[in-house]
N, C-alpha and C positions, 0 to 999 in steps of 0.2 A: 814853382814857387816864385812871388813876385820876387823885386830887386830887392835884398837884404831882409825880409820880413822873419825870416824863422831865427831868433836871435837865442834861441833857447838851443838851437844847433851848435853851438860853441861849448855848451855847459855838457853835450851829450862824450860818454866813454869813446864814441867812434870817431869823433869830430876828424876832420881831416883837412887842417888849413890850409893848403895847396888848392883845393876844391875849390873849399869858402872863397879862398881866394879871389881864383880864377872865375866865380860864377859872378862875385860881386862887381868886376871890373870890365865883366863883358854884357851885364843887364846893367845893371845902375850908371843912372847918370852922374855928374861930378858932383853937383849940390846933394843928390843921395851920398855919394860917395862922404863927402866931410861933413855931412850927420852922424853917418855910421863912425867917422872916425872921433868922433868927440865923443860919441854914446860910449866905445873901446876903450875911450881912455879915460873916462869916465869911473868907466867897470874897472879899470884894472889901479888906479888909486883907492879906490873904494877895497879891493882887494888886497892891496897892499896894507893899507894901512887896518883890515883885520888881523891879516896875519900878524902883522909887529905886533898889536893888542895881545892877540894871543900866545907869541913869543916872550913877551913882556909878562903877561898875568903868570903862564906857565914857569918859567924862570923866577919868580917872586915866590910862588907855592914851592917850588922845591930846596928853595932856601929856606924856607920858611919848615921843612921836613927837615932839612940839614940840621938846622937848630934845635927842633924836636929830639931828634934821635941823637946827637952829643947831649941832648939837659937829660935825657932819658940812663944814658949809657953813662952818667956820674953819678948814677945811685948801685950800680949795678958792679 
């Protein structure tokens, strides 16, 4: 595998960052090197900020149950 091309290798269940690591640091050169690292941190803002999204949406709907199920439980 060339230097850093299989980038879909991070997303995989086996991934094994010591590897990645290790393969990246002894094939790639240093301008490879801080491509891949901007591409990473790229990805993982991009990441971050779905999860708060969906921290955020998820949290809104179950308040939004909370309130449900109290207007419900005063007829009852």
């Amino acid at each position: 595998m060339p230097c850093g091309t299989d980038h879909n290798l991070v997303d995989s269940v086996a991934f094994d960052a010591k590897s990645y690591y290790d393969q990246l640091i002894t094939t790639c050169s240093l301008p490879t090197l801080l491509k891949r690292e901007v591409e990473l941190l790229t990805e993982i803002r991009q990441l971050d900020s779905e999860r708060q999204s969906l921290v955020y949406n998820h949290h809104h709907e179950l308040i939004a149950a909370r309130d449900t199920i109290a207007a419900v439980c005063k007829f009852f």
